[in-house]
C-alpha positions, 0 to 999 in steps of 0.5 A, a space after each residue: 305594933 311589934 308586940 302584936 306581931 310577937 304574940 300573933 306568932 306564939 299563938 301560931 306556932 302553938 296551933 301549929 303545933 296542937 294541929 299535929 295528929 297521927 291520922 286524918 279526915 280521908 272523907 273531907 270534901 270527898 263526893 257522897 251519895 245517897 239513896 234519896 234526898 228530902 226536900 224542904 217547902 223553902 227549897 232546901 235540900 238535904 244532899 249527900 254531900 252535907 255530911 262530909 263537909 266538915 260540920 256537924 251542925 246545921 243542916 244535914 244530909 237526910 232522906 226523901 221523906 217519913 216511913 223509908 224501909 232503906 236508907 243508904 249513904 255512901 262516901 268515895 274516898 278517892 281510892 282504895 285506902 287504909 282505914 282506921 276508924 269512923 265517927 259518925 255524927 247523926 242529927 239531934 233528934 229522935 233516935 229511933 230511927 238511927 237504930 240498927 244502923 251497919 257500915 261497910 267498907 268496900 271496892 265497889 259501891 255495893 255493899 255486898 262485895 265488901 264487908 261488915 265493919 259495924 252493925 248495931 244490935 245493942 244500942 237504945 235511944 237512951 245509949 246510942 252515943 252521938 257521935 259514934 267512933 267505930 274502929 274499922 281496920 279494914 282497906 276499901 274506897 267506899 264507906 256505906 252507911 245502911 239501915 232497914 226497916 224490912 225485917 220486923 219485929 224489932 226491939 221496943 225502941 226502934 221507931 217503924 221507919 228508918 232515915 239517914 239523918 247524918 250531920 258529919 261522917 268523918 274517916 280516919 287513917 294515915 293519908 297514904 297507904 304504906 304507913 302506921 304508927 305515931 303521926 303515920 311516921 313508920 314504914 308497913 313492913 315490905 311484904 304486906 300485900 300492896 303495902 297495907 298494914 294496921 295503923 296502930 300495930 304494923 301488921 299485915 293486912 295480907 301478905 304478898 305472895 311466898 310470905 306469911 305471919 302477922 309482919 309477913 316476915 317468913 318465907 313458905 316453907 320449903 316444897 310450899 309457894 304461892 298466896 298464904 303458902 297454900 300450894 305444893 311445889 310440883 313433884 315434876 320439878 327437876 328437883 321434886 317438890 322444890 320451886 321459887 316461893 312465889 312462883 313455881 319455876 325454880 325462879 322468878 320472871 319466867 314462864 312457859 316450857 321450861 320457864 324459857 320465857 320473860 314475864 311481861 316487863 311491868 308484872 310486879 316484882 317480875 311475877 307472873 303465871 308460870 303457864 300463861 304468863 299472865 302477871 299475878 300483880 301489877 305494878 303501880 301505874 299499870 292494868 291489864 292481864 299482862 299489865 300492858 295498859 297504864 292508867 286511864 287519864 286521872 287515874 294511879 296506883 295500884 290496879 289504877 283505882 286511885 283519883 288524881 287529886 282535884 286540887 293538882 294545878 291542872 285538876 285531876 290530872 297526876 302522874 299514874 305512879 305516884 299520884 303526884 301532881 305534874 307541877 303546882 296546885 289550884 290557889 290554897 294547896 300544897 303537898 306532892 298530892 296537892 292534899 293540904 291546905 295552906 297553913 295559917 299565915 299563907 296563901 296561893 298558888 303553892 302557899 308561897 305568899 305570906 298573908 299581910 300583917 297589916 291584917 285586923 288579925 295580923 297574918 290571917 288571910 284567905 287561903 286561896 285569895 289573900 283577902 284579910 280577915 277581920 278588916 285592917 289594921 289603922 292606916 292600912 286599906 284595900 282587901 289585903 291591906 297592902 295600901 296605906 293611908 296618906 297624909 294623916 295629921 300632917 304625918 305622911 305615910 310612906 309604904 316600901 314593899 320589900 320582897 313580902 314585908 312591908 316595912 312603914 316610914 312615917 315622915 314628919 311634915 313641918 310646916 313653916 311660916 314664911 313671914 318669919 323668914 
């Protein structure tokens, strides 16, 4: 027994250790739509949601029916996020129709606010791989899958109509925004706009007011101030052509004549419309013009785009700052967000409780109920093993249960012949 148990923990540590990667599957179990759903005559049907379902067989998400001129899939993503690439994996069969397909990244779910991260105009049924990996280093909620039969003519290989026909689509970046490189390990540089940078290089996605360069690491020049550094400073200034980098009175939290007035308290980083007063960002937590209004129920983060997780204890509900969780998470999640699921060998509320070693595969149990997988181990019952069998070949099975661990003590039972004595 102490064998097993010795290699069932090796075999974990190194699963626990190939487990590791820099990025991960944003759009797992996320809620996706599309613009129509096939039915089959058996009653199956084939929604948005079986593309994000972390399989890419089986069946999958598809259209209404033949000789579609549209298709369109999208994925919410919970929140604006980082995105570094996507792998879209279509169904096996003819390829024709996938032909000519374009995604988007955008804030809305129309794809015309965001923009083009992909459009296909090289691929044939004989080259287009499957899956496709696209990189895609832009920043947006929702991933739009599109195609269209509306403008022909169209090269030989593409079939008349389009279809969705997607099996798996997968969207890969750090989990939380403000971070790049190996395992998401490193700080975005601190003035990259609303902290986005490239996963890979550490880059800016856009810098914050005052800043500018690849890092957003220099200062407007002086006489410049504003986004990119566009804007002169006014010739009016008690010293002409000389004001704060990022606003236009001589420094920053002030506003109206003079600047004699605070900006309101939550404008970010105490900037706001040197005239109105109106904040140029708002704090996390916080919208509104003056950023007065913090963010509606299960709503955070930066303009409050982002969905409290529904794993939380108390689903969709989290703190409007950070996002965090008020407290524990739903059975088989851990994690501030409550964004993880239970490593093996770990079950319930927190992932506190140690799955049973007395399980078929000793340690390996149902993330949320404990239940063992793969039946027991000899002399043990019950769906999480916890009970043993009694009085086995006169050998009595005695369990002591001491905090998580279940140490067994088997009693010998002599039996004697009383006419002897």
């Amino acid at each position: 027994m102490t064998g097993m148990v010795f290699v069932f923990y090796c075999n974990w540590a190194v699963l626990l250790c190939l487990s590791v990667q820099a990025y991960e599957n944003l759009a797992l179990h996320q809620h996706a739509w599309q613009s129509s759903t096939r039915e089959s005559y058996t009653g199956v049907s084939y929604t948005a949601d079986l593309a994000v379902d972390g399989r890419y067989t089986g069946i999958c998400a598809d259209s209404a029916f033949y000789g579609l001129q549209t298709a369109e899939w999208r994925v919410d993503l919970g929140g604006v996020k980082n995105i570094h690439h996507v792998l879209i994996q279509h169904v096996d069969w003819y390829r024709g129709v996938f032909l000519g397909f374009s995604v988007y990244i955008s804030n809305t779910t129309n794809k015309k606010d965001g923009v083009l991260c992909f459009r296909d105009t090289n691929f044939t049924t004989a080259t287009i791989p499957n899956p496709v990996n696209i990189t895609c280093p832009y920043h947006g909620r929702y991933v739009i899958y599109y195609n269209n039969r509306t403008h022909p003519p169209y090269p030989d290989d593409y079939n008349y109509y389009t279809d969705i026909g997607l099996c798996e689509v997968e969207v890969y970046d750090c989990p939380s925004p403000g971070f790049y490189g190996e395992n998401c390990s490193l700080d975005c540089p601190q003035n990259c706009q609303n902290g986005y940078c490239d996963s890979v290089e550490g880059t800016c996605l856009a810098c914050k007011r005052g800043f500018i360069g690849l890092r957003c690491d220099l200062e407007c020049a002086d006489g410049l101030f504003g986004n990119n550094c566009v804007e002169n400073c006014s010739m009016t200034c008690g010293h002409p052509g000389v004001c704060h980098k990022v606003t236009d009175c001589p420094s920053p939290g002030f506003y109206g004549e003079n600047c004699s007035l605070d900006c309101p308290q939550n404008c970010q980083n105490g900037y706001c419309d040197s005239v109105e007063g109106t904040c140029l960002a708002c704090k996390r937590g916080f919208i509104g013009l003056r950023c007065d209004l913090e963010c509606a129920d299960g709503l955070f983060g930066n303009n409050c785009v982002e969905n409290c997780s529904m794993t939380c204890g108390h689903p969709g509900v989290c703190h409007k700052v950070t996002g965090h969780c008020n407290g524990s998470c739903l059975a088989g999640w851990e994690g501030d967000m409550c964004e993880k699921e239970c490593s093996i060998g770990l079950y319930g509320v927190n992932c506190l409780q140690n799955c049973s070693m007395a399980c078929g595969l000793p340690g390996n149990c149902d993330r949320i109920t404990g239940y063992c997988q793969g039946g027991c181990q000899r002399g043990w019952t019950g769906v999480r093993c916890e009970e043993g069998r009694r009085c086995i070949n006169n050998i009595s099975l005695i369990n002591i249960h001491l905090s998580t661990y279940v140490v067994q003590v088997h009693i010998i039972v002599l039996i004697y012949d009383n006419s002897y004595i």
